[in-house]
ROBA-32398 format. One record per atom (N, C-alpha, C, O): residue number from 1; residue in one letter; x, y, z; atom name. Coordinates in steps of 0.001 Angstrom, whole numbers. Layout:
N
node seq NUM type A x X y Y z Z atom CA
...
//
This chain:
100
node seq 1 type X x -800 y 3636 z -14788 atom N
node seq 1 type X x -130 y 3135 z -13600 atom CA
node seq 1 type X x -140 y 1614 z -13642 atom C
node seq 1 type X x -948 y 869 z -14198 atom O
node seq 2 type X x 1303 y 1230 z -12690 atom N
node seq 2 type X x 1256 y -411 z -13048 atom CA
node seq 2 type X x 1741 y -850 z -11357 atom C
node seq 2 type X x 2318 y -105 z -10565 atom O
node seq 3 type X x 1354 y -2120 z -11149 atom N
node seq 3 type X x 1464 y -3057 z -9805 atom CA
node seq 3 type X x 3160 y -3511 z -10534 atom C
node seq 3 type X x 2999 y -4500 z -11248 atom O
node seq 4 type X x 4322 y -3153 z -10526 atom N
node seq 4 type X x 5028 y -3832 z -10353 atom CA
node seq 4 type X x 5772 y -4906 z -9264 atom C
node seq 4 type X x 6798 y -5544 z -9501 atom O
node seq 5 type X x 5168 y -4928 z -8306 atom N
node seq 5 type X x 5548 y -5567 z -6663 atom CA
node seq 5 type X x 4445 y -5588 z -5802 atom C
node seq 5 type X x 3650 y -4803 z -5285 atom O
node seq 6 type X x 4677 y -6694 z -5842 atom N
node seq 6 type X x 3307 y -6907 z -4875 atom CA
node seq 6 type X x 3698 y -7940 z -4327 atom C
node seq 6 type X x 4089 y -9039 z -4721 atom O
node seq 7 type X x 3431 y -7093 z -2641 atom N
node seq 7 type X x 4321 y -8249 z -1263 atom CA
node seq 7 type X x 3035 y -8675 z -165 atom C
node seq 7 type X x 3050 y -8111 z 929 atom O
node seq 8 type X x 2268 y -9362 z -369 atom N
node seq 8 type X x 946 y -10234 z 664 atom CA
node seq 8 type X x 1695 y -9908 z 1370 atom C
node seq 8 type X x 2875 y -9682 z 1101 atom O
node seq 9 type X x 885 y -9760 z 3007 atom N
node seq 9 type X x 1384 y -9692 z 4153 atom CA
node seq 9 type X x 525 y -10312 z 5221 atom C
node seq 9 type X x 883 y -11026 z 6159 atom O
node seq 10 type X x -881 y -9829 z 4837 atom N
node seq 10 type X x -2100 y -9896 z 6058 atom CA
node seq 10 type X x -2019 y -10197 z 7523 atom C
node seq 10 type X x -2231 y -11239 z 8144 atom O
node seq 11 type X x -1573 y -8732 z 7989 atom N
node seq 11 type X x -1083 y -8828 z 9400 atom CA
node seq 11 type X x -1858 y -7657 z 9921 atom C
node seq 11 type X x -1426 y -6505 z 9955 atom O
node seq 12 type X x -3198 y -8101 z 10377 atom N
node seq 12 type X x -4173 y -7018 z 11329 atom CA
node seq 12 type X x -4855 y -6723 z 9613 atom C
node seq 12 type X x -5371 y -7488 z 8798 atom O
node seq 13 type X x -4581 y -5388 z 9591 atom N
node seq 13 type X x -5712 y -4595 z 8676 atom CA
node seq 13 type X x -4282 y -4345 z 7400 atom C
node seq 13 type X x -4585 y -4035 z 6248 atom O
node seq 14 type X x -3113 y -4487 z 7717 atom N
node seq 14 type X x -2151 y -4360 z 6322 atom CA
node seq 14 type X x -2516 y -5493 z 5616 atom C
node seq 14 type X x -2162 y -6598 z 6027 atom O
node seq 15 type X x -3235 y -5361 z 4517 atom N
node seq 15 type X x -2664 y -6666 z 3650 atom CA
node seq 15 type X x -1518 y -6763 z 2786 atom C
node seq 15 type X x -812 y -7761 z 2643 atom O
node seq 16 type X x -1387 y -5638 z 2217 atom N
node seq 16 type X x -58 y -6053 z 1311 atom CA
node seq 16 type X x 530 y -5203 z 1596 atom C
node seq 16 type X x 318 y -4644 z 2673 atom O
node seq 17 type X x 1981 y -4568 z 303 atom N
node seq 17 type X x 2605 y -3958 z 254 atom CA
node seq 17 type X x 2981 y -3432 z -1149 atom C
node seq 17 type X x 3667 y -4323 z -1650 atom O
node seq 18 type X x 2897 y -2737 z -1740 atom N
node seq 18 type X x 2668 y -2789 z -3437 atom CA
node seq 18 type X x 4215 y -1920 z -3564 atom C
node seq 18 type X x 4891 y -1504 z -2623 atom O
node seq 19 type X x 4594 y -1776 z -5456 atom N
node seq 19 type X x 5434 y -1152 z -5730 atom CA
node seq 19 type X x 4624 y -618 z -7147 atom C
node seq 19 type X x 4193 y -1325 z -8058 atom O
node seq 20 type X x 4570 y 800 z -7022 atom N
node seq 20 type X x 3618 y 1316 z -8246 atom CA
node seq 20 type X x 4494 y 1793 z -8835 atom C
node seq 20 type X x 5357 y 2385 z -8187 atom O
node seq 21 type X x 4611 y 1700 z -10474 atom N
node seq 21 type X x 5048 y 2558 z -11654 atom CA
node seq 21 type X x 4123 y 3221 z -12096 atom C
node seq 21 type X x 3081 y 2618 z -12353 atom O
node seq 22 type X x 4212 y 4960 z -12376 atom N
node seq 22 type X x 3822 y 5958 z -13073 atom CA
node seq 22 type X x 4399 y 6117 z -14396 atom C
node seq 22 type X x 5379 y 6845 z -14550 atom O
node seq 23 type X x 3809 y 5422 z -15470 atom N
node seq 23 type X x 4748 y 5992 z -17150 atom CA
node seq 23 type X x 4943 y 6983 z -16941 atom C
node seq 23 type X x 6079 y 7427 z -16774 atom O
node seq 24 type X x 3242 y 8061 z -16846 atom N
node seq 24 type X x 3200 y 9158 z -17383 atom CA
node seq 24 type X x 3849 y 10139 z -16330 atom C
node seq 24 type X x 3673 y 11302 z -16694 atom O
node seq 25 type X x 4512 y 10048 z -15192 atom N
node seq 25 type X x 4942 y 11198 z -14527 atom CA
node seq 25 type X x 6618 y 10548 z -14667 atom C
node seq 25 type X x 7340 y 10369 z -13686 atom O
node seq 26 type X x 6986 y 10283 z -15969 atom N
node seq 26 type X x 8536 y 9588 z -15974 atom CA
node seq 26 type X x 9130 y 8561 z -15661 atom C
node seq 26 type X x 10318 y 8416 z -15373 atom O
node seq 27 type X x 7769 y 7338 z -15748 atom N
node seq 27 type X x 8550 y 5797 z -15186 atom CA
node seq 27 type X x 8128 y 6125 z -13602 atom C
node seq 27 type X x 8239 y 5076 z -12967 atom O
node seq 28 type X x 7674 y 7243 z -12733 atom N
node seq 28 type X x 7966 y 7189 z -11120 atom CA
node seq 28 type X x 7744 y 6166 z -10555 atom C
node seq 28 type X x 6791 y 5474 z -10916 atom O
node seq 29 type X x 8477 y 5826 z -9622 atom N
node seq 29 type X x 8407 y 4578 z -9077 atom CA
node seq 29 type X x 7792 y 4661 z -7598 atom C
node seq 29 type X x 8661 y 5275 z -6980 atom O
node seq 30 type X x 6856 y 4396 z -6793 atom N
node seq 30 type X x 6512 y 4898 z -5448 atom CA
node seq 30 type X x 6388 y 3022 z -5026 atom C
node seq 30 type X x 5626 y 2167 z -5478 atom O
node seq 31 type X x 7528 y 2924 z -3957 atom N
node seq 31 type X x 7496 y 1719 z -3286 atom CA
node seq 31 type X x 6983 y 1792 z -2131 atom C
node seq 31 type X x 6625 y 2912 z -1763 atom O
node seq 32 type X x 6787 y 619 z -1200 atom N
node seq 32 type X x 6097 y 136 z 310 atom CA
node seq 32 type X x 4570 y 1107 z 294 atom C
node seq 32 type X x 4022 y 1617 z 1271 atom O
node seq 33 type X x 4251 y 1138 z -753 atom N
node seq 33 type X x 2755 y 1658 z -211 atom CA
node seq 33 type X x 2034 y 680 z 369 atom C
node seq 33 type X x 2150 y -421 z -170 atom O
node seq 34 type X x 1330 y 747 z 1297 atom N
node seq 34 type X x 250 y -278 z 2349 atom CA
node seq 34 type X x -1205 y -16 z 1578 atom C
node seq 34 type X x -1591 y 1055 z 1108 atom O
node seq 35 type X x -1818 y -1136 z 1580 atom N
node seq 35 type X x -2998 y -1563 z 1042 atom CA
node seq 35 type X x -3827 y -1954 z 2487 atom C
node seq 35 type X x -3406 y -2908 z 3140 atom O
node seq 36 type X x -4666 y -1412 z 2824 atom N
node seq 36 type X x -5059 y -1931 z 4333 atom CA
node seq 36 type X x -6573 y -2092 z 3952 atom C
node seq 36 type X x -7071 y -1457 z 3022 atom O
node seq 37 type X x -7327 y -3047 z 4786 atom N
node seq 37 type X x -8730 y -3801 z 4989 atom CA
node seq 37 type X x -9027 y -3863 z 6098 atom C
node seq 37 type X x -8591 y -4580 z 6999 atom O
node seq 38 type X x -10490 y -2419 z 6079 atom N
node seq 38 type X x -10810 y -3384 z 7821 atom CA
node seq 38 type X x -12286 y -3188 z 7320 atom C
node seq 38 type X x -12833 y -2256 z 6731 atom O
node seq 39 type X x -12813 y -4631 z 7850 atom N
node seq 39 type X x -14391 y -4702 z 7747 atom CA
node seq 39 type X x -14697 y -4522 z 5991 atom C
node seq 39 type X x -14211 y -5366 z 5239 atom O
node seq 40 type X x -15416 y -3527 z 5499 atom N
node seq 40 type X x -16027 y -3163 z 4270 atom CA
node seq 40 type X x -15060 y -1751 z 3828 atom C
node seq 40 type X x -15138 y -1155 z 2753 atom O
node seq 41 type X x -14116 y -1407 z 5019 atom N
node seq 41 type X x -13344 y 62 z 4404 atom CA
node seq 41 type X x -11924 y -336 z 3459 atom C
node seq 41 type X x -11446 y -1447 z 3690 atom O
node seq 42 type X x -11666 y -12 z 3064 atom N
node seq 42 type X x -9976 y 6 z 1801 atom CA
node seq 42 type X x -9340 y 1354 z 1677 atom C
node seq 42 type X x -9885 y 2422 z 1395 atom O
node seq 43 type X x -7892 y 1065 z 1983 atom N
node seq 43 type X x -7292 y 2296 z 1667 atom CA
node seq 43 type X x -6163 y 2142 z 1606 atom C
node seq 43 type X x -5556 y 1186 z 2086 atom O
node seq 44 type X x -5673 y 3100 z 978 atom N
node seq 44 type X x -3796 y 2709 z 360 atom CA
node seq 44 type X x -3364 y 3714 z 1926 atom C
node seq 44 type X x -4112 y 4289 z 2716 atom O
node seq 45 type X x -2132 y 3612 z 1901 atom N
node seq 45 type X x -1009 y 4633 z 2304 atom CA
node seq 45 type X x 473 y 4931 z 2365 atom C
node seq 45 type X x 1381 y 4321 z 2930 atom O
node seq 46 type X x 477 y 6231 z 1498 atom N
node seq 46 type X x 1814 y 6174 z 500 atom CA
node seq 46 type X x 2933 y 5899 z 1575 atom C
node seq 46 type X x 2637 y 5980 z 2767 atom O
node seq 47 type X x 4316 y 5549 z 1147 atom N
node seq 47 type X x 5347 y 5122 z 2096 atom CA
node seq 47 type X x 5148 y 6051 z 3507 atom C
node seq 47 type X x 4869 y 7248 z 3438 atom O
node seq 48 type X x 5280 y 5535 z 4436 atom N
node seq 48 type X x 5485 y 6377 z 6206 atom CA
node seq 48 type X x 7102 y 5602 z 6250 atom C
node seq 48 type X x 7825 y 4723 z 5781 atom O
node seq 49 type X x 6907 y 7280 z 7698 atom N
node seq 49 type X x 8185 y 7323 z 8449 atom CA
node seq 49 type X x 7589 y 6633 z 9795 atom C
node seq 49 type X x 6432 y 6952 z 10070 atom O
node seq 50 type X x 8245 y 5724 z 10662 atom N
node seq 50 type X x 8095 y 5754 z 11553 atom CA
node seq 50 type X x 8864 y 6549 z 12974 atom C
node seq 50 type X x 10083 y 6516 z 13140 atom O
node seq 51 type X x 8011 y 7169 z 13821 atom N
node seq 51 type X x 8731 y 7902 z 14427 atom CA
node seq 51 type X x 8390 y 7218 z 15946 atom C
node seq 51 type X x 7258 y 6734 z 15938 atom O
node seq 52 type X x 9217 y 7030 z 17489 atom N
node seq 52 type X x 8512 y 6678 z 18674 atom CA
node seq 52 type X x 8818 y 7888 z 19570 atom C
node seq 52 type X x 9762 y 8678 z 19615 atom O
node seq 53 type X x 7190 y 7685 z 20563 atom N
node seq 53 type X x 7100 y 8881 z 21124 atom CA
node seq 53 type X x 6998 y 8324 z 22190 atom C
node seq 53 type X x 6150 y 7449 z 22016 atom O
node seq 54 type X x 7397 y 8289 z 23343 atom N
node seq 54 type X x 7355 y 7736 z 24895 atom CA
node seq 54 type X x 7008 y 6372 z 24685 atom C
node seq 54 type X x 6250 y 5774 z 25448 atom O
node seq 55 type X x 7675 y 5713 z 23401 atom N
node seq 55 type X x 8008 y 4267 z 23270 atom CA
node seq 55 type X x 6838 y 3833 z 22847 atom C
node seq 55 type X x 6657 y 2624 z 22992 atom O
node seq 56 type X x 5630 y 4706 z 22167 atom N
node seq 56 type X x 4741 y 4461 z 21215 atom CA
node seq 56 type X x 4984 y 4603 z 19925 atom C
node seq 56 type X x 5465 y 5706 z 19663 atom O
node seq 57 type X x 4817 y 3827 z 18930 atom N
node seq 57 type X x 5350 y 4461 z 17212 atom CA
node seq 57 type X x 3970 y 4955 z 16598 atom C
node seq 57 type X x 2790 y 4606 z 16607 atom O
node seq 58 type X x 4779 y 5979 z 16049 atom N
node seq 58 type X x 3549 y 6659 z 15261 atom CA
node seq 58 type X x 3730 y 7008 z 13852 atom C
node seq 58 type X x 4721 y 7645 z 13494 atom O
node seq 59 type X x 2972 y 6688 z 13167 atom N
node seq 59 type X x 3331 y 6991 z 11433 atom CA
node seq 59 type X x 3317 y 8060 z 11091 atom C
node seq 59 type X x 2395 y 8782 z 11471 atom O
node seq 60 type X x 4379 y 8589 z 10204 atom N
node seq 60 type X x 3935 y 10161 z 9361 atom CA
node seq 60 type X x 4312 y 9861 z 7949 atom C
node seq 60 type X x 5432 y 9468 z 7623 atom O
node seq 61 type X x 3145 y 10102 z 6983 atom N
node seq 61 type X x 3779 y 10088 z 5451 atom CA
node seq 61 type X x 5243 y 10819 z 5174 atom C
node seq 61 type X x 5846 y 11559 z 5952 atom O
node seq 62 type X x 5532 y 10518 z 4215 atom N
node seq 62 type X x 6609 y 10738 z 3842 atom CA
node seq 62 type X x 6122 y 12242 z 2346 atom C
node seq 62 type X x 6795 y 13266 z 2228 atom O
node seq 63 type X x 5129 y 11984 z 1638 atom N
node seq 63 type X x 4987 y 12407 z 715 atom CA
node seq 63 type X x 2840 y 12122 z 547 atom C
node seq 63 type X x 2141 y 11110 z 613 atom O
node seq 64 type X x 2555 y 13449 z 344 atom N
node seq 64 type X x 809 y 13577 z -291 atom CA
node seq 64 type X x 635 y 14232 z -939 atom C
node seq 64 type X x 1494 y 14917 z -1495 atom O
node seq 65 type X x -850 y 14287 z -1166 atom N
node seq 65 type X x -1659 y 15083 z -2344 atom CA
node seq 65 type X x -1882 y 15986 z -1225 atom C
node seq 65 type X x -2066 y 15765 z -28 atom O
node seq 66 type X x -1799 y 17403 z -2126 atom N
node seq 66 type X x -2550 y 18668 z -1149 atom CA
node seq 66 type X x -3500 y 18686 z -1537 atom C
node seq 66 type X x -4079 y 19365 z -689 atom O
node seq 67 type X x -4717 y 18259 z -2765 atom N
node seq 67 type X x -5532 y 18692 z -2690 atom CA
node seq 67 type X x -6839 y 16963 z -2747 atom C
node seq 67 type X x -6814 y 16019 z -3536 atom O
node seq 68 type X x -7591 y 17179 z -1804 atom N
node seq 68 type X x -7560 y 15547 z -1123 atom CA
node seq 68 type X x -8962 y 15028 z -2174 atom C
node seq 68 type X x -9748 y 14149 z -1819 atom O
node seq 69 type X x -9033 y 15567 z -3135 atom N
node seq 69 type X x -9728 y 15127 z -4195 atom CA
node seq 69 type X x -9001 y 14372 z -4920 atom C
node seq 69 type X x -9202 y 13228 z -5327 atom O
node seq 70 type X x -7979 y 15207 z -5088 atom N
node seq 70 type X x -6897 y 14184 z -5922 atom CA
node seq 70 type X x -6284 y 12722 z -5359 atom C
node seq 70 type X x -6034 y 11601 z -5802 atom O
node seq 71 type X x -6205 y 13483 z -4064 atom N
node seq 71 type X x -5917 y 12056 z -3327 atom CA
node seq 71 type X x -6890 y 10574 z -3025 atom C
node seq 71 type X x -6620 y 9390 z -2822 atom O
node seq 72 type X x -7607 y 11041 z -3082 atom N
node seq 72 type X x -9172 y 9991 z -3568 atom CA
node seq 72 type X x -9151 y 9159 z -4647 atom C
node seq 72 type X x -9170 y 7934 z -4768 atom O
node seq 73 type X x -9098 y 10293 z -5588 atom N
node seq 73 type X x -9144 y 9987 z -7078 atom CA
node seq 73 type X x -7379 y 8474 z -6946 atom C
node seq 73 type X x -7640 y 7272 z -6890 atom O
node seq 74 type X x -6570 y 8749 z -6938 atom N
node seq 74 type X x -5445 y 7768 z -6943 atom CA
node seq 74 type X x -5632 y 7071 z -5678 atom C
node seq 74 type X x -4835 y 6139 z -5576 atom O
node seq 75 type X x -6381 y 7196 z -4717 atom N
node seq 75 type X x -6365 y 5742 z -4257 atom CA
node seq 75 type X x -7344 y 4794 z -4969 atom C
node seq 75 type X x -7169 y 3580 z -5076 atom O
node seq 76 type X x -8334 y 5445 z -5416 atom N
node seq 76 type X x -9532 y 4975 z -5911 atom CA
node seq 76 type X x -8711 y 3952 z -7379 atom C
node seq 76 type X x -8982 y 2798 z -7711 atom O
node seq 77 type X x -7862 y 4740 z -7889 atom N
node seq 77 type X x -7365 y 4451 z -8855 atom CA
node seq 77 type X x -6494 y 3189 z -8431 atom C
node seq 77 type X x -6468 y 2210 z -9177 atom O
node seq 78 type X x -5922 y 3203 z -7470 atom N
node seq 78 type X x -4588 y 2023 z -6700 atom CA
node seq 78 type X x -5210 y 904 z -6495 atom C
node seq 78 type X x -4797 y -145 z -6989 atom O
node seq 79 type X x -6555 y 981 z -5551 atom N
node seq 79 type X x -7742 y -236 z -5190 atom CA
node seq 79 type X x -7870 y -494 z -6136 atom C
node seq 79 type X x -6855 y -1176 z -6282 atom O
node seq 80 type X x -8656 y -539 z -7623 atom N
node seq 80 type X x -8985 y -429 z -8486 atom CA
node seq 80 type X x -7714 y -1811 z -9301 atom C
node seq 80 type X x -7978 y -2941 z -9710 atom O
node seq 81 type X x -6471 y -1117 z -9266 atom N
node seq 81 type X x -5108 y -1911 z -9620 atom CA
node seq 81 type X x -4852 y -3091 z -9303 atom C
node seq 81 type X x -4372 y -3997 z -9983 atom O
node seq 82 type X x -5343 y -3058 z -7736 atom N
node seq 82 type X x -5084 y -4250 z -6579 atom CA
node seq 82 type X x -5737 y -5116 z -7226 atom C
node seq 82 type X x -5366 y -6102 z -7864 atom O
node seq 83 type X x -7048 y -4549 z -6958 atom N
node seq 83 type X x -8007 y -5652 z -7619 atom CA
node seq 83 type X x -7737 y -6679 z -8973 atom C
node seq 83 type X x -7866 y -7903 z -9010 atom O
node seq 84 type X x -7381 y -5886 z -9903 atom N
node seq 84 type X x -6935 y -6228 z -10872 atom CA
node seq 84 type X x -5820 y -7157 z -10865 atom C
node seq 84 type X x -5990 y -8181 z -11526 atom O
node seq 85 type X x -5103 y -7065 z -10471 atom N
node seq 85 type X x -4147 y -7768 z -9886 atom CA
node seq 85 type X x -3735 y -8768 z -9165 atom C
node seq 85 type X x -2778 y -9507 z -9393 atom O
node seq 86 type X x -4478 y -8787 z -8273 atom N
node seq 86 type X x -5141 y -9673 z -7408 atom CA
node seq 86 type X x -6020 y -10865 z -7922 atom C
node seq 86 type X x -6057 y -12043 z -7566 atom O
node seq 87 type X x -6610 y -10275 z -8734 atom N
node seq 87 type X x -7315 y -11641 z -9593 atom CA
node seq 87 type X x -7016 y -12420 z -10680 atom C
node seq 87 type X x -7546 y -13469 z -11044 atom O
node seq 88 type X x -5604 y -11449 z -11431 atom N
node seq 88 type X x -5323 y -12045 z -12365 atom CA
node seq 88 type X x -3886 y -13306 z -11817 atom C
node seq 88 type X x -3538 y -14398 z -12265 atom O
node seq 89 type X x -3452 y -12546 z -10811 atom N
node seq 89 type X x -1946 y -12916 z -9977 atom CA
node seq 89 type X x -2568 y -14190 z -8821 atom C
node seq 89 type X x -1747 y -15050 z -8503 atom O
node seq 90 type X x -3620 y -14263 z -8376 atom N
node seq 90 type X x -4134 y -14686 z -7097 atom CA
node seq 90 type X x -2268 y -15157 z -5942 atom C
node seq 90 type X x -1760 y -16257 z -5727 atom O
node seq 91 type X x -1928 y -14107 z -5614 atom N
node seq 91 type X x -524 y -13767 z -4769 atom CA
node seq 91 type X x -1052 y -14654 z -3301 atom C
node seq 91 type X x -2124 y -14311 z -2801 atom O
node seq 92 type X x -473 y -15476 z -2835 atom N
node seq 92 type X x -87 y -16097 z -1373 atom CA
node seq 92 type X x 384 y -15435 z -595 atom C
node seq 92 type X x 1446 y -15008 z -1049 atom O
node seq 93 type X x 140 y -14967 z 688 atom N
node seq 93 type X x 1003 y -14529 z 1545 atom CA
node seq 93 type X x 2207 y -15240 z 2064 atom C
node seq 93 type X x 2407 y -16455 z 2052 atom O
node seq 94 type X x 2869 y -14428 z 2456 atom N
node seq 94 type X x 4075 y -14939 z 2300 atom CA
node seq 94 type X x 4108 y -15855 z 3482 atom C
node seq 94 type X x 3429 y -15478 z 4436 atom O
node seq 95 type X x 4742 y -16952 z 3610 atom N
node seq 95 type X x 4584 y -17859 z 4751 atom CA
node seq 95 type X x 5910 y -17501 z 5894 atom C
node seq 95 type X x 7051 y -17656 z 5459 atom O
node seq 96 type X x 5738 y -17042 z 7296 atom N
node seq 96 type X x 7004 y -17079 z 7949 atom CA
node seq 96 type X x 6919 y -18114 z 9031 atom C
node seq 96 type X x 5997 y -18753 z 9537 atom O
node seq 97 type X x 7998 y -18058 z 9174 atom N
node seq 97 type X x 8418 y -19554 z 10221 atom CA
node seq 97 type X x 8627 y -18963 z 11441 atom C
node seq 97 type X x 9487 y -18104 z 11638 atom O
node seq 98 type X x 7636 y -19525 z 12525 atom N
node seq 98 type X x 7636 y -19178 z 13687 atom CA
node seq 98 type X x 8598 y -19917 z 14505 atom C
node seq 98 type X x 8441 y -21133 z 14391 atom O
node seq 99 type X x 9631 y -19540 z 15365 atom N
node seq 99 type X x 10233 y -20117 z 16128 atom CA
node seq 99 type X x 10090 y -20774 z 17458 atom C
node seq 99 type X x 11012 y -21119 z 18196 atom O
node seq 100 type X x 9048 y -20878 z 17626 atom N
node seq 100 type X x 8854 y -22001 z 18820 atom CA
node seq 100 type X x 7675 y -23007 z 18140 atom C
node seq 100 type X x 7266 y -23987 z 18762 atom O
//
């Protein structure tokens, strides 16, 4: 697996936004996965839908692992990437321009 995209964000507990290539499952490409940090915890989460419910939004994946070992195992594997990545890239967040 490879970090092809990697979008800084650090807004609350999202820090980034990654774009992963899979060789071995055919080149797959899985974009907007979230990289989130809170305190000492880390965790990916594969692209969401957003849906609003009495004008609250609420996330639902789009796509998971059914069996949540596996799903461990590839985030473990994704953090792992970041890192890597992260230190070799040292990436800026992106700067936006506030209007007032």
């Amino acid at each position: 697996m490879e970090i092809i995209k990697y979008y800084h964000v650090n807004k609350g507990t999202l820090q980034s936004f990654i774009t992963l290539k899979i060789p071995k499952w055919g080149g797959f490409i899985i974009e907007n996965i979230g990289y989130f940090v809170k305190g000492d915890r880390r965790w990916i989460n594969l692209p969401q839908q957003i849906h609003e419910d009495n004008g609250e939004k609420k996330y639902f994946s789009i796509n998971r692992f059914e069996d949540p070992k596996v799903a461990k195992a590839f985030c473990d594997q994704v953090l792992k990437l970041i890192d890597e990545y992260v230190q070799k890239n040292n990436p800026e967040p992106i700067q936006q321009e506030i209007p007032f």
